[in-house]
LUMTOR-336661 format. One line per field, with one value per residue: x, y, z of N, C-alpha, C in turn. Coordinates in nm, 4 decimals. Each point is the difference from the previous one (the first is absolute). Example, Ala and Ser with C-alpha at 12.3 -4.5 7.8 and 13.67 -1.06 7.14 Angstrom:
<nubas>
n.x <- (1.3190, -0.0350) $
n.y <- (-0.5690, 0.1050) $
n.z <- (0.7800, -0.0720) $
ca.x <- (-0.0890, 0.0820) $
ca.y <- (0.1190, 0.1190) $
ca.z <- (0.0000, 0.0060) $
c.x <- (0.0900, -0.0770) $
c.y <- (0.1200, 0.1090) $
c.z <- (0.0000, 0.0730) $
</nubas>
This chain:
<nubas>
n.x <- (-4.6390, 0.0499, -0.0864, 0.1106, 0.0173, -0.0138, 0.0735, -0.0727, 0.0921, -0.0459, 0.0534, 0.0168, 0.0699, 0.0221, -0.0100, 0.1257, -0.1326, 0.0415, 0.1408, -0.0453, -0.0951, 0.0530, 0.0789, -0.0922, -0.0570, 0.1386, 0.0197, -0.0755, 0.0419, 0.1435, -0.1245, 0.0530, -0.0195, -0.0558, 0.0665, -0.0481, 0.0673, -0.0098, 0.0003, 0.1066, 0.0116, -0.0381, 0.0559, -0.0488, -0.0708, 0.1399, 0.0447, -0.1531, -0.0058, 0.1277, -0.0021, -0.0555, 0.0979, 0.1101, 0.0846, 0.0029, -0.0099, 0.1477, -0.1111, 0.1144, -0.0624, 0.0917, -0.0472, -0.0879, 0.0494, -0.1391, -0.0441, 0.1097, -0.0192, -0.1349, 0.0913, 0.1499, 0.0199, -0.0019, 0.1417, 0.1123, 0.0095, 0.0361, 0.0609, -0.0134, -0.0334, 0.0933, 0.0668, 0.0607, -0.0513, -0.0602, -0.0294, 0.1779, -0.0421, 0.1269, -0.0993, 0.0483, -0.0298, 0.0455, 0.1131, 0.0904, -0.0060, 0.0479, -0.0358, 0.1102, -0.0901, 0.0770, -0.0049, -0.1305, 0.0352, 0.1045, -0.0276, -0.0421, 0.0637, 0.1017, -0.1320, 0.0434, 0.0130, -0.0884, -0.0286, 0.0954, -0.0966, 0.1018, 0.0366, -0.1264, 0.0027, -0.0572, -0.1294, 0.0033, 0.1167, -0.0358, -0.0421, 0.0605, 0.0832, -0.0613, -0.0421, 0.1142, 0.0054, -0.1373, 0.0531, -0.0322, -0.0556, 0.0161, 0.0232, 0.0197, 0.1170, 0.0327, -0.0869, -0.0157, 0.0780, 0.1025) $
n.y <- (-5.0664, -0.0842, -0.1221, 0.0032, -0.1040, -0.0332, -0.1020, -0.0413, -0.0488, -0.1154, 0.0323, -0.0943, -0.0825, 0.1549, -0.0162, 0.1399, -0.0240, 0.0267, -0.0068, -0.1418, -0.0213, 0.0601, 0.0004, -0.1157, 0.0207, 0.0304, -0.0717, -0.1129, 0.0036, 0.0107, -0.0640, -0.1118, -0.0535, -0.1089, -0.0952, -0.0004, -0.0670, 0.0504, -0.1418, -0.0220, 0.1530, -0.0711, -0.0255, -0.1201, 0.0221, 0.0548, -0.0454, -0.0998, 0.0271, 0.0573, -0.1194, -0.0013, 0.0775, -0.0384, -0.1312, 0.1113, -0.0354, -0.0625, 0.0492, -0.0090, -0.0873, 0.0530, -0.0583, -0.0965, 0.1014, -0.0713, 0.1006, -0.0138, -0.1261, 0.0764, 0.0754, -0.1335, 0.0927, 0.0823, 0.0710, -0.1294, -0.0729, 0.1276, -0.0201, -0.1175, 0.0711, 0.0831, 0.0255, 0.0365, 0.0754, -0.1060, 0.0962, 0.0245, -0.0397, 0.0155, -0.0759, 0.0004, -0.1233, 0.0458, -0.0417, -0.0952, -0.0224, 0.0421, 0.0716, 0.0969, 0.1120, 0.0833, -0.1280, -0.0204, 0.0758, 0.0002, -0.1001, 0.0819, 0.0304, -0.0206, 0.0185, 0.1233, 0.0291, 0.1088, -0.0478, 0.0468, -0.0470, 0.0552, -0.0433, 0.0247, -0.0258, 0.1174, -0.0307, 0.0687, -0.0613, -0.1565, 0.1352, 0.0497, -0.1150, -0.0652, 0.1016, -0.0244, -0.0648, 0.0218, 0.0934, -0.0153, 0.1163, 0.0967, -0.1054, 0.0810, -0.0205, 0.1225, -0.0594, -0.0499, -0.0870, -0.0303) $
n.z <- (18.6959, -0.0830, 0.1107, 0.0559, -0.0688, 0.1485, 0.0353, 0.0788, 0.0023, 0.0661, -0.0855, -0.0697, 0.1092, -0.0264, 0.1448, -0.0492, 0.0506, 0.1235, -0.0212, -0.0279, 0.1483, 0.0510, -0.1020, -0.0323, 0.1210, 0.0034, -0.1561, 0.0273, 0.1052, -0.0740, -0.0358, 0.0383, -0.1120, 0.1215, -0.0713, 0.1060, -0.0857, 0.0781, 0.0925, -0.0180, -0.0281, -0.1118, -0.1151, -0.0677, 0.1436, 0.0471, -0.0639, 0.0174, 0.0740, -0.0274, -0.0944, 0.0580, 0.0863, -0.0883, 0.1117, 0.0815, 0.1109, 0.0398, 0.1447, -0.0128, 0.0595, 0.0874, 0.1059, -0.0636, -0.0497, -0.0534, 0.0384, 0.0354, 0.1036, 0.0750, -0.0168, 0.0021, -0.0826, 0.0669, -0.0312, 0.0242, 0.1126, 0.0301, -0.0546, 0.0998, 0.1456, -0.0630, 0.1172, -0.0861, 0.0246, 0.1079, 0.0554, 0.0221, 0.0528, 0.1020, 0.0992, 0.1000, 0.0373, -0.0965, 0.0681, -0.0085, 0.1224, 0.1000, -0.1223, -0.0418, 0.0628, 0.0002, 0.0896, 0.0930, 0.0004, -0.0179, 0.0884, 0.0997, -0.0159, 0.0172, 0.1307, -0.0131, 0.0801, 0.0300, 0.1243, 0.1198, 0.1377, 0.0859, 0.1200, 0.0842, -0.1322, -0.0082, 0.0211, 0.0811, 0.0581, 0.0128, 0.0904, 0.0833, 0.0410, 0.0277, 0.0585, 0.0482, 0.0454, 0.0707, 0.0331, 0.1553, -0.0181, 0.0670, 0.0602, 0.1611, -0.0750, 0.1069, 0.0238, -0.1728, 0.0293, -0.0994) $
ca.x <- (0.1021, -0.0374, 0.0639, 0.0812, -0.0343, 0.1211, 0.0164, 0.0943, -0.0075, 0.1042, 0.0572, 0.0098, -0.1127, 0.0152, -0.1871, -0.0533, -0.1379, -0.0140, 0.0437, -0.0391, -0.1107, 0.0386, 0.0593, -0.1658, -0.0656, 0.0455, 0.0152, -0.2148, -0.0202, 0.0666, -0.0639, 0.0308, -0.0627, 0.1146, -0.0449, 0.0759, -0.0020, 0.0168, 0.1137, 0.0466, -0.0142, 0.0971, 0.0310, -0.1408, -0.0970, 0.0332, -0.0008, -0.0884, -0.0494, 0.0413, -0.0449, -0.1544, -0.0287, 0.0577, 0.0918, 0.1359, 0.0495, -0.0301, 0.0840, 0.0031, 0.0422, 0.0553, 0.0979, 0.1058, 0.1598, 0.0463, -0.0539, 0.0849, -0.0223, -0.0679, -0.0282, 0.0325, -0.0928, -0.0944, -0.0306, -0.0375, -0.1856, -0.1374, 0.0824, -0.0261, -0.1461, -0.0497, -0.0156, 0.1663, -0.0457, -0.0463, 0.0596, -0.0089, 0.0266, -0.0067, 0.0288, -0.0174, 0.0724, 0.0195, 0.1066, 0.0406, 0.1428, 0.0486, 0.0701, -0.0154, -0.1745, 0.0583, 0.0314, -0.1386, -0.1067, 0.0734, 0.0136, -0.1127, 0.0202, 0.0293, -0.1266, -0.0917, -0.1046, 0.0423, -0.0458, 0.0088, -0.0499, 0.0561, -0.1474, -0.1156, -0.0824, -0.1066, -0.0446, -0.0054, 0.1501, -0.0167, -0.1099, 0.0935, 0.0442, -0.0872, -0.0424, 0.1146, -0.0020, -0.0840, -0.0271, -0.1142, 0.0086, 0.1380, 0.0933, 0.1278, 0.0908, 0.0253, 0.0336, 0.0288, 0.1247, -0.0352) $
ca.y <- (-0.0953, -0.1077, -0.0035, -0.0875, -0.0852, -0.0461, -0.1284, -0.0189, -0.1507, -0.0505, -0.1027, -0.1211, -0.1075, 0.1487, 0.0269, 0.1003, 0.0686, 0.1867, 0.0903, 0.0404, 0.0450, 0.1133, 0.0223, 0.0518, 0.0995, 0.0920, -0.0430, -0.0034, 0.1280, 0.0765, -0.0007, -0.1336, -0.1259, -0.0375, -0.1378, -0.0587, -0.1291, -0.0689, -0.0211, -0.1247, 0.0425, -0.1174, 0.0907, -0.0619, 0.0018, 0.1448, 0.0213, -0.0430, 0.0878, 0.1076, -0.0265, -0.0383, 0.0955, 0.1189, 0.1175, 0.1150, -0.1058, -0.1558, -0.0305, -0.1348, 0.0043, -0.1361, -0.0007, -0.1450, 0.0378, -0.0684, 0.0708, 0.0020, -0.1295, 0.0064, 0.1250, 0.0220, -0.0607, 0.0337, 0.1184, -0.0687, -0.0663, 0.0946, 0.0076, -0.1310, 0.0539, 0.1377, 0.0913, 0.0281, 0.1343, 0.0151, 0.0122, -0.1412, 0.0183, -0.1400, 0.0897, -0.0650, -0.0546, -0.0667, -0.0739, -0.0533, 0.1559, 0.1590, 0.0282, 0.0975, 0.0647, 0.0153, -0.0856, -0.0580, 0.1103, -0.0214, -0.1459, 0.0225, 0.1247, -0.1371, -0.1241, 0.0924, 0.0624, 0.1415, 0.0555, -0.1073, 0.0824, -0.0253, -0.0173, 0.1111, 0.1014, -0.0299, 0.0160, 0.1039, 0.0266, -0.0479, 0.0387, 0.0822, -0.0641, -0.0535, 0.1091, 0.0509, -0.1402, -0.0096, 0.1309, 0.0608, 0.1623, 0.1041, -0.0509, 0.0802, -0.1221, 0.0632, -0.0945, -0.1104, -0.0428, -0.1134) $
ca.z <- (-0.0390, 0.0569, 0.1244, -0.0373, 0.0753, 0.0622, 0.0380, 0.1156, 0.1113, 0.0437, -0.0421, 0.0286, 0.1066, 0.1162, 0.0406, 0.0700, -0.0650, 0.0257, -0.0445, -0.1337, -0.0038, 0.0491, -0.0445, -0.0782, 0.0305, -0.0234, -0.0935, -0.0172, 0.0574, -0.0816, -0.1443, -0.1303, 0.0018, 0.0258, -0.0141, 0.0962, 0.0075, 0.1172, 0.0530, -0.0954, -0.1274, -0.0936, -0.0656, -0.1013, 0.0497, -0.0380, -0.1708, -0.0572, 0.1025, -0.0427, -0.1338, 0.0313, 0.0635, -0.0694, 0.1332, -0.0629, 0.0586, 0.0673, 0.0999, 0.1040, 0.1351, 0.0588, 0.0939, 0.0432, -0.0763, -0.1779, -0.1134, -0.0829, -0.0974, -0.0494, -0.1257, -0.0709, -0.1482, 0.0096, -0.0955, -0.0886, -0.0261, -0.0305, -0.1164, -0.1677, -0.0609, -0.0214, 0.1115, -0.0553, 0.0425, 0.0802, 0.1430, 0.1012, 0.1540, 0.1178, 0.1621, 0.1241, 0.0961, -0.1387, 0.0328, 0.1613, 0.0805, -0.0165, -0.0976, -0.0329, -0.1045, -0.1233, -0.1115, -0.0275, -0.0513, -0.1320, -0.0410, -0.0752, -0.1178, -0.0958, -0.0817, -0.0594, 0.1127, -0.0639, 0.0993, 0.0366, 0.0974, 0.1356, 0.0579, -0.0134, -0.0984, 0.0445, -0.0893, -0.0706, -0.0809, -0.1254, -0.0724, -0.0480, -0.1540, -0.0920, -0.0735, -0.1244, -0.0998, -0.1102, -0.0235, 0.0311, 0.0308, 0.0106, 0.0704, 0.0133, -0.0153, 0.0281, 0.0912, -0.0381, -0.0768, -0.0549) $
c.x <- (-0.0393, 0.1142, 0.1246, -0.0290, 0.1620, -0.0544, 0.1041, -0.0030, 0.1364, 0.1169, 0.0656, -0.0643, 0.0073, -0.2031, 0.0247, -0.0905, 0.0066, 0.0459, -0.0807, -0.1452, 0.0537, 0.0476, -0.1356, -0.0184, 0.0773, -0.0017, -0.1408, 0.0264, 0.0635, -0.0674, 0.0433, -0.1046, 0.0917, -0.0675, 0.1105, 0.0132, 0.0769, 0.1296, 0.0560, -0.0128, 0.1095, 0.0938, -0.0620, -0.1049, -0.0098, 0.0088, -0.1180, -0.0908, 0.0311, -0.0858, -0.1614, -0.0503, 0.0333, 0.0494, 0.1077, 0.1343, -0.0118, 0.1033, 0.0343, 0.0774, 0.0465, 0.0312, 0.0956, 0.1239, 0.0844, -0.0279, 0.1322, -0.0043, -0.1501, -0.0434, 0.0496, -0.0255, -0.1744, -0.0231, -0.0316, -0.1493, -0.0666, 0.0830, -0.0682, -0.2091, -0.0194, -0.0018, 0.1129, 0.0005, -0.0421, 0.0816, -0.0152, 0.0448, 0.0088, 0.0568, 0.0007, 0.1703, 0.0706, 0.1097, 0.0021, 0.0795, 0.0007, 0.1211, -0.0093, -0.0772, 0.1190, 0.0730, -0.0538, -0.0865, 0.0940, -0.0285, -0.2197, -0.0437, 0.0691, -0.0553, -0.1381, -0.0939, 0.0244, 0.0174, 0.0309, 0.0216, 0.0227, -0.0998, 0.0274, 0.0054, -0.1078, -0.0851, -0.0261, 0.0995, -0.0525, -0.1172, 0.0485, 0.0524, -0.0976, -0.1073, 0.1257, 0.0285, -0.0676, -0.0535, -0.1585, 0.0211, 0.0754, 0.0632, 0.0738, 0.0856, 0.1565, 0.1007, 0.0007, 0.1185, 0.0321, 0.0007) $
c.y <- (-0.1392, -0.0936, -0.1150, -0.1511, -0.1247, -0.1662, -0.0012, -0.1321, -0.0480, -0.1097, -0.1644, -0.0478, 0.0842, -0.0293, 0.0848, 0.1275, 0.1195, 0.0972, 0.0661, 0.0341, 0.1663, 0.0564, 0.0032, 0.1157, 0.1084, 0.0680, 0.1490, 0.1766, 0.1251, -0.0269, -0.0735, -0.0662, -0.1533, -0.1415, -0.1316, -0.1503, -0.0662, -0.0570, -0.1609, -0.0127, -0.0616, 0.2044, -0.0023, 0.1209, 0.1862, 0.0140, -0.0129, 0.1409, 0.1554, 0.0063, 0.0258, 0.1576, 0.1166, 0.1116, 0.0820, -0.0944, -0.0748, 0.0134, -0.1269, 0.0150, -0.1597, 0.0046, -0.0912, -0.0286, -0.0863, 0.0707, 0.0263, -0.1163, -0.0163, 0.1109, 0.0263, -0.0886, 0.0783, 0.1506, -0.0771, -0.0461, 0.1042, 0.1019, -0.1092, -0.0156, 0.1288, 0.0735, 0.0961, 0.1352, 0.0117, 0.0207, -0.1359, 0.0744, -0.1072, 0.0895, -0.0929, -0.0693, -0.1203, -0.0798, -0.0705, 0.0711, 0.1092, 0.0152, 0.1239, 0.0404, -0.0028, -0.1000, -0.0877, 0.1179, -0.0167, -0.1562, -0.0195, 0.1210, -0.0925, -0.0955, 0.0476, 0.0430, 0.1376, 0.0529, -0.1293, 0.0682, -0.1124, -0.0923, 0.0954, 0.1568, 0.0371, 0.0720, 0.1585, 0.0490, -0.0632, 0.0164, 0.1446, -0.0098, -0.0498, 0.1619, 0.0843, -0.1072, -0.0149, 0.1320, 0.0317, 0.1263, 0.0646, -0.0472, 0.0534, -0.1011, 0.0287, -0.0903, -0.1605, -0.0292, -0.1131, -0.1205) $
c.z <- (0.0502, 0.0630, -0.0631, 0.0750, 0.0089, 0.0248, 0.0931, 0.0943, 0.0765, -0.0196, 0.0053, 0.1247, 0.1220, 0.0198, 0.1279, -0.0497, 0.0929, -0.0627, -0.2177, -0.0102, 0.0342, -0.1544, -0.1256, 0.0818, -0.0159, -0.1105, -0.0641, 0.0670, -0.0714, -0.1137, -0.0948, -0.0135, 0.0420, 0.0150, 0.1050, -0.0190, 0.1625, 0.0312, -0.0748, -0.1540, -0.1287, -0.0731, -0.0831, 0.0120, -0.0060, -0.1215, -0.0595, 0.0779, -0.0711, -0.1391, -0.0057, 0.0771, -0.1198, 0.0795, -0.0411, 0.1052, 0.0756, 0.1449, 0.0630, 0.1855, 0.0464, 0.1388, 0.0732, -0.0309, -0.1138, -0.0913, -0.1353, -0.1298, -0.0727, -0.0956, -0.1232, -0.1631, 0.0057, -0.0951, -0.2037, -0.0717, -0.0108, -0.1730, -0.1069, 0.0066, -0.0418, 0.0692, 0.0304, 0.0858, 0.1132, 0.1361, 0.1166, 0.1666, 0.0712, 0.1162, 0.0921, 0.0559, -0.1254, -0.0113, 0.1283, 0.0512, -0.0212, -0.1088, -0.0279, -0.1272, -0.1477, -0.0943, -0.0502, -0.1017, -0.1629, -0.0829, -0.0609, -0.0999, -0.1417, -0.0593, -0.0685, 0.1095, -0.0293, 0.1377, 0.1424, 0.1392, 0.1189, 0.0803, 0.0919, -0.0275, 0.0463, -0.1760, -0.0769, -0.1074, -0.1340, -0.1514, -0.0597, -0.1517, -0.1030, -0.0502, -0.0853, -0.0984, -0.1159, -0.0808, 0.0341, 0.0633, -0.0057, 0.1406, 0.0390, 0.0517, 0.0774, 0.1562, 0.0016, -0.0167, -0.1115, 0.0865) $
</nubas>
């Protein structure tokens, strides 16, 4: 089978680079193909990136906690290049304040995110999803939740 390939970065003027070097190697290690556009990532730059890779999806990370202001219009813009289908993910530290997961997790669901991950997730969970997601193997799904 062939390998699914992911984009993953950090979104808007966020230049926290550990957590998304951790999150390639993890990525690379469960068998993606995984195109890391790095840290201060435009939505331009994820969209032109997904287009060029012919990605199954588009992770985004935030921790500087704009990620709200910086994601949104972002299921759009990938709608008015053709990307109507593509899996969206956002994880991390994605708002200001302590706000409750469930109503941050609804307000980005609203913006078309299919998938919207607490901070610290850790990566295995999100790979979890992304092999049911994308329908890779027989997945015992047993201990996933939505």
């Amino acid at each position: 089978m062939e390998k699914k390939t992911l984009v993953i970065g950090v979104i808007g003027a966020d230049v926290h680079a550990i957590g998304n070097k951790i999150l390639y190697h993890c990525f690379v290690e469960a068998g993606f193909n995984v195109i890391n556009l790095g840290v201060m990532v435009s939505q331009v730059e994820y969209v032109e990136a997904a287009i060029e890779s012919n990605a199954d999806a588009i992770l985004v990370s935030s921790l500087y906690g704009h990620g709200e202001i910086d994601c949104r219009g972002l299921r759009e813009r990938c709608i008015e290049a053709g990307l109507r289908e593509i899996l969206l993910y956002v994880g991390g530290n994605i708002v200001v304040g302590k706000q409750p997961f469930e109503d941050v997790e609804k307000r980005f669901k609203n913006m078309g995110f299919d998938r919207v991950f607490p901070p610290g997730t850790d990566p295995e969970t999100t790979i979890k999803f992304l092999k049911r997601d994308l329908k890779i193997g027989e997945e015992d799904e047993s201990n996933i939740t939505n």
